[in-house]
N, C-alpha and C positions, 0 to 999 in steps of 0.2 A: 313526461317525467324522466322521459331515458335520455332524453336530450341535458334534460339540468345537472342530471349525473355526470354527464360526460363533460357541464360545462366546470361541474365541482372539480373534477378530475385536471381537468387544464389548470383551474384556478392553484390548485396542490402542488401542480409539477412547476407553475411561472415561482410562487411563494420558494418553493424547495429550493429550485436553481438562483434565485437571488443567496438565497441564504449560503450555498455551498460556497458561490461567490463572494460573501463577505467574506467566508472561513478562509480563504485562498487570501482576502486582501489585505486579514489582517490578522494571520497568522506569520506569514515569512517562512512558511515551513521548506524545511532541511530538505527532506525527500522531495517535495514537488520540485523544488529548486536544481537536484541535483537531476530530474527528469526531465527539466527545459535545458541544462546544462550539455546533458548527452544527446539532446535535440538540437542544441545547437552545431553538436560535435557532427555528427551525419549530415545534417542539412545546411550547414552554413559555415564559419569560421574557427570555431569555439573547440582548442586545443583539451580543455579537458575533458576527463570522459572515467567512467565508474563502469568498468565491465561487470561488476557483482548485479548490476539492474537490468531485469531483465526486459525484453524488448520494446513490447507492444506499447508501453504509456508514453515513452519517448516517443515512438516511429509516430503516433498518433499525433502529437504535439507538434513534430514537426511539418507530419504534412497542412496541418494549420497552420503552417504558419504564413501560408501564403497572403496575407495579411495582417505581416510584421508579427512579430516575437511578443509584442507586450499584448497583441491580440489571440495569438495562437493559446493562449493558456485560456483564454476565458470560452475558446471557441469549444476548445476539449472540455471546460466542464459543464457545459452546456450540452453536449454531443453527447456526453457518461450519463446526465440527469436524463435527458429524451429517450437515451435504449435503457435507460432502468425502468424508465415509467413503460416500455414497449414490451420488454422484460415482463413486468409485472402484470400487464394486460396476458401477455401469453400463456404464463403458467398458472397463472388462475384458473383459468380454461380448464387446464390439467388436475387443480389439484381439488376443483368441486366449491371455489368460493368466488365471492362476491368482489371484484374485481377493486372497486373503491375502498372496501372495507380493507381488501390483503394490501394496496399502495398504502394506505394510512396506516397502518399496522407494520408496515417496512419501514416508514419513516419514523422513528424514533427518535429518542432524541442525539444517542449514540451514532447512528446511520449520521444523520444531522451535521453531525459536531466532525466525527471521523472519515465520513464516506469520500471525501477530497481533499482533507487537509493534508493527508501524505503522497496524493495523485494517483492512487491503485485501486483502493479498494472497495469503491464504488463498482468502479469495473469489474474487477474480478467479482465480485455479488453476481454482475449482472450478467457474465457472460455463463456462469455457474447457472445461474435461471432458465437462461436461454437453453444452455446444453438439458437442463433435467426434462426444459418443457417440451423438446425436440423428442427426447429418447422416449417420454410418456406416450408421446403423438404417437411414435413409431416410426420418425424421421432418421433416416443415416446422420443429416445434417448435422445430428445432436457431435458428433465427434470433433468438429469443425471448431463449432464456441467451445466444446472446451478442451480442444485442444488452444486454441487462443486464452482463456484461462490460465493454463499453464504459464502461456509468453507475458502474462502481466502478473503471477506471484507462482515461485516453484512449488511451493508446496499444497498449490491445486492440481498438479500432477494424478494422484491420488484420485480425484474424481472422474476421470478416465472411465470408473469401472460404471457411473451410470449409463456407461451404453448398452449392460448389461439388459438393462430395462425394456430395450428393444426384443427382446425376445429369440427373434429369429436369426440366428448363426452367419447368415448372408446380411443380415444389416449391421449385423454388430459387425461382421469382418469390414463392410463398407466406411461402419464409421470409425473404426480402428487406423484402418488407411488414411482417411483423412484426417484423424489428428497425429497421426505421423508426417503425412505431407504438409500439414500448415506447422512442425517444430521443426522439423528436421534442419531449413534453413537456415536457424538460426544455431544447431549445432557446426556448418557449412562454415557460417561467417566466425563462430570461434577456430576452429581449424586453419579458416585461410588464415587469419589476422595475430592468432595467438599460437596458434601450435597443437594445439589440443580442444578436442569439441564439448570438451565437458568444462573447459576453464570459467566461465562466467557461474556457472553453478557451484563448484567446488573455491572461487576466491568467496561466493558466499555461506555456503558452511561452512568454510573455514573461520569465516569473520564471524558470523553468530552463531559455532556449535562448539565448534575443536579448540579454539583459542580462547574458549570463556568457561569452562570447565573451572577454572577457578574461583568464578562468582556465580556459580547460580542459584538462581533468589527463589524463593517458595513460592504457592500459589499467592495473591494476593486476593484475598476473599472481595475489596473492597472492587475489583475490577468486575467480578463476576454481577456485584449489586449492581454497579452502574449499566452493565449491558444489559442486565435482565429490566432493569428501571421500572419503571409503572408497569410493565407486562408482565408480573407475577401470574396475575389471570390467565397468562397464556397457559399455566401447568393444567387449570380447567381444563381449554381447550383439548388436550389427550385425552382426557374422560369422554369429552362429545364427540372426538376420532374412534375410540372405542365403540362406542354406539353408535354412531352413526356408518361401520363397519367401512372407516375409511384404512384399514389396515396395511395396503402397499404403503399409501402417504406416510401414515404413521410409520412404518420401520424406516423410510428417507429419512426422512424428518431427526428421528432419535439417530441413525446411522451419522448422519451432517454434522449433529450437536456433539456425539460421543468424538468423532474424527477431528474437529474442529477444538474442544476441550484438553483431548491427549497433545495435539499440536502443540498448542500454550503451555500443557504440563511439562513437557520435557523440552522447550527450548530454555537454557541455561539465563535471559537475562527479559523479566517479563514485561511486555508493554500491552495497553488494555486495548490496542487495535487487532493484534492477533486474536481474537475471542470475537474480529468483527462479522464473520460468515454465522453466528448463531444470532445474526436478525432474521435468517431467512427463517429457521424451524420458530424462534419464537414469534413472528411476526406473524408464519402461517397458522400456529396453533394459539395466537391471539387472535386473530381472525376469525376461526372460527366459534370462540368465545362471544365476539362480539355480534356474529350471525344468529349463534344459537339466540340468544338475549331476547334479539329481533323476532327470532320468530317465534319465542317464547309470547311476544305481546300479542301476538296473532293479530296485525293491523290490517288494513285492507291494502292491496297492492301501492297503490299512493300514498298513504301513510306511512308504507315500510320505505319507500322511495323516502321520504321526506326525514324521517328516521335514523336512517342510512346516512341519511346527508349531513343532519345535527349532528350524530356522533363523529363520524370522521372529519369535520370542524373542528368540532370541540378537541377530539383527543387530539390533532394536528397543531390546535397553538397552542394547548397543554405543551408537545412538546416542543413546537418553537420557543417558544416563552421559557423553556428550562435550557435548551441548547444556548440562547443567548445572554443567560445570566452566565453559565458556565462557560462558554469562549475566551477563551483570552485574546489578549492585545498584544501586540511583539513591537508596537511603533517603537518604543526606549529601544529596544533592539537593534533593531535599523536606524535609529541615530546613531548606536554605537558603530556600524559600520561603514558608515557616511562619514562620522569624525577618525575613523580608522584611516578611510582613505584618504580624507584629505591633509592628515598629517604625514602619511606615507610621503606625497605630492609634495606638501614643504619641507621633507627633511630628503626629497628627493631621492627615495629608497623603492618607488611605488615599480620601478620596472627591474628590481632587483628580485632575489630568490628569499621569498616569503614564507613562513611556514605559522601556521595558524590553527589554534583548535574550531575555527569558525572556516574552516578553508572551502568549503561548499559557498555558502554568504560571501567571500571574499571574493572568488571566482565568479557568480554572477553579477558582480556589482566592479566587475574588472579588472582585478586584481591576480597576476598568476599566482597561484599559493598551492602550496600540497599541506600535506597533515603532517604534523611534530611529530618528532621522537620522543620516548620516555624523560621523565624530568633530568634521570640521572647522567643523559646524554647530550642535556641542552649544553654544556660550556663546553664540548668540544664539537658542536654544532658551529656556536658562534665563533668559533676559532675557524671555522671552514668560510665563512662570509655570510652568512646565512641569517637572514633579518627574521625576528620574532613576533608575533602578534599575537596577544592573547587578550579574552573577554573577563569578565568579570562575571556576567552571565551565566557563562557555560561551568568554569571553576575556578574558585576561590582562590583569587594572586595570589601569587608567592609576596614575600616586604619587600625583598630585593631578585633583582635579576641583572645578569652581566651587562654591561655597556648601556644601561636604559637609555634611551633618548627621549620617549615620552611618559608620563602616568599619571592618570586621575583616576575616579571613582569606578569610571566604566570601562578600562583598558590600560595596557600599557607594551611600549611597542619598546625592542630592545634588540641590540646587535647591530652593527655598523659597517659589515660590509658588505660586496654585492657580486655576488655568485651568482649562477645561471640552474633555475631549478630543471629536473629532470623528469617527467611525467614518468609514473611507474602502478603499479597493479597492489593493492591490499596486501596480496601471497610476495610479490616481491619487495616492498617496504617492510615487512613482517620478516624477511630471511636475509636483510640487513641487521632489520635489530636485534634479533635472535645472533648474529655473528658477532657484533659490537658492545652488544651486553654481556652476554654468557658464551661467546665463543664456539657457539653450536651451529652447526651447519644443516641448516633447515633442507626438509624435501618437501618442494612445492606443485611435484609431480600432480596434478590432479586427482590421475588415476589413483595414486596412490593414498591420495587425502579420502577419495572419497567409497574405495574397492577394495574388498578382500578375496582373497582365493582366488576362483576359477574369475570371476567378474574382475578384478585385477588385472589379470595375463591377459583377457580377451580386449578391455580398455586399453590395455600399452599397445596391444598388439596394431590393434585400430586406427590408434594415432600415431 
């Protein structure tokens, strides 16, 4: 019976990885995109490059690529689904449950839907696992994943502190070191290349903290339902942590969800993937809802074997079956980018200086393009030679635009001449337009975007 468990468990992890797979092939997503993008930019030809992402999903995609580029992406999410499933064997171990029950319990239908549609966040879940289940063990190791954590989303930085967990002052300094020696390099490579070793971190709070202060949007209750989805019963689950005096677990657990919640609360512009690290607390404390149940029936060992198996079945295409009515389709999309380019091609503008609100999509489908200026800048754009492409999509045409040479339903492409675009950084297209709008002269200092006081002086001093 241990054996069929183990073969449900394969069966889970083949089902899971097809499916993350579709999300990849028929999503078109932005972020995975802009992650083979900078993959390409290290390991191969590919001029553009997004310093605000941080290292790991790229490095990873590239070293995959060793057979080709349109394979590298499927390899990495295959490699993200096998260390989540390895992941979840681990910390199971740790955290006192049933190892099939907590993988079917992480897969949700939010995991599902989210866990690779942006290229991160699978990962970081799993390296976050990895580190807590280390630190339980009383492994130094634990510093290592998440310190890697970190290099695949900044703000698991933060969870550093479950080295804590180790206990003992020489393990926790051990694994302190080590997640200072697996980041540090990557402070190294901003230094050499940019100037300063905090620039990739500070071009992105810049872009999602400082410069959005004037949109930021409320909780949206309706994000919190979907991530919590059918796992209400996990709030059970704390009741049977309580009793069953699983009390370290439980304060992780609430620790994760409170850390994870405040993150979401005060970033200025809310998307329902940030809220995506509270599958781990609610998947463990559904977990053990679903144990408790079991051993409520008091079956005989094969029976709870067999048990075990129907439910984690069942709730699995429960949630496959909800994740794939909810997926969308982006194909209309990628038509529009396909007739983008190949109108570029016949109006013989395609190797000209592009600017695009799709300029990620545009760039992996070949096109050099940066990102637009404010609307109120576009006719002295087009005065500089500067070809225009905008979706229909992304935001609602204007009726007229300067020099249009193309437009339908789905796009329209305008400006007729042909300048040489200029790769540049978020903080330095930002402290143009801030000159040419409002005549303010940006400081894109890092340090300074991102330090006060004494942390200030010490960060200029540094770089």
């Amino acid at each position: 019976m241990v054996q069929l468990k183990k073969i449900v468990y394969w069966i889970l992890f083949t089902l899971s990885t097809a499916f993350f797979i579709h999300v990849y092939n028929v999503s078109y997503s932005w972020d995975f995109f802009a992650y083979i993008l900078n993959a390409q930019h290290w390991f191969g030809t590919q001029t553009y490059f997004e310093i605000i992402r941080p290292p790991l999903t790229q490095t990873l995609i590239g070293l995959f690529s060793f057979m080709g580029w349109n394979a590298s992406a499927y390899i990495y999410i295959i490699f993200c689904s096998g260390l989540f499933a390895f992941a979840t064997i681990k910390i199971a171990k740790q955290l006192k449950v049933d190892e099939l029950i907590l993988y079917v319990s992480l897969l949700s239908t939010q995991v599902l839907m989210m866990g690779l549609f942006a290229g991160s966040e699978l990962l970081s879940l799993t390296l976050i696992m990895l580190g807590l289940a280390y630190a339980l063990e009383g492994k130094p190791i634990a510093g290592l994943f998440l310190g890697l954590a970190a290099l695949t989303r900044y703000n698991n930085t933060p969870f550093i502190l479950l080295i804590l967990f180790l206990k003992d002052y020489k393990k926790i300094l051990q694994a302190g070191i080590l997640f200072v020696a697996i980041f540090s390099p990557w402070l190294v490579y901003n230094y050499l290349t940019f100037g300063n070793m905090f620039r990739s971190m500070a071009e992105l709070y810049a872009m999602n903290i400082i410069f959005r202060q004037d949109i930021i949007q409320p909780v949206n209750i309706n994000h919190i339902i979907r991530i919590v989805n059918i796992y209400f019963f996990a709030l059970i689950g704390i009741f049977f942590a309580i009793r069953k005096k699983y009390f370290k677990e439980l304060i992780i657990m609430i620790l994760i969800g409170v850390f994870v919640y405040y993150n979401y609360a005060t970033t200025p512009v809310k998307y329902e993937r940030y809220l995506f690290l509270l599958a781990l607390p609610l998947g463990y404390f559904a977990a053990i809802s679903i144990q408790r149940v079991i051993d409520y029936l008091h079956p005989t060992k094969k029976l709870m074997t067999i048990t075990t198996i129907v439910l984690a079945l069942s709730l699995f295409l429960v949630n496959m079956s909800a994740a794939v009515n909810l997926q969308d389709n982006n194909h209309a999309q990628y038509e529009s980018y396909q007739l983008a380019i190949t109108k570029l091609q016949e109006l013989r503008l395609d190797k000209c200086a592009v600017l695009s609100d799709a300029w990620v999509h545009m760039n992996y489908y070949g096109i050099n393009t940066e990102n637009p200026p404010a609307n109120r800048l576009i006719n002295k754009y087009v005065e500089r030679g500067y070809v225009f492409v905008y979706f229909a999509h992304i935001e609602k045409l204007q009726e007229k635009y300067p020099k249009e040479k193309f437009r339908n339903s789905q796009l329209v492409i305008f400006g007729d001449g042909c300048t040489e675009n200029t790769r540049k950084t978020y903080l330095e297209n930002k402290k143009i337009s801030e000159l040419e709008e409002r005549g303010k002269v940006l400081d894109i200092n890092p340090c300074n975007l991102m330090f006060k006081g004494t942390l200030n002086s010490l960060c200029n001093w540094i770089n």
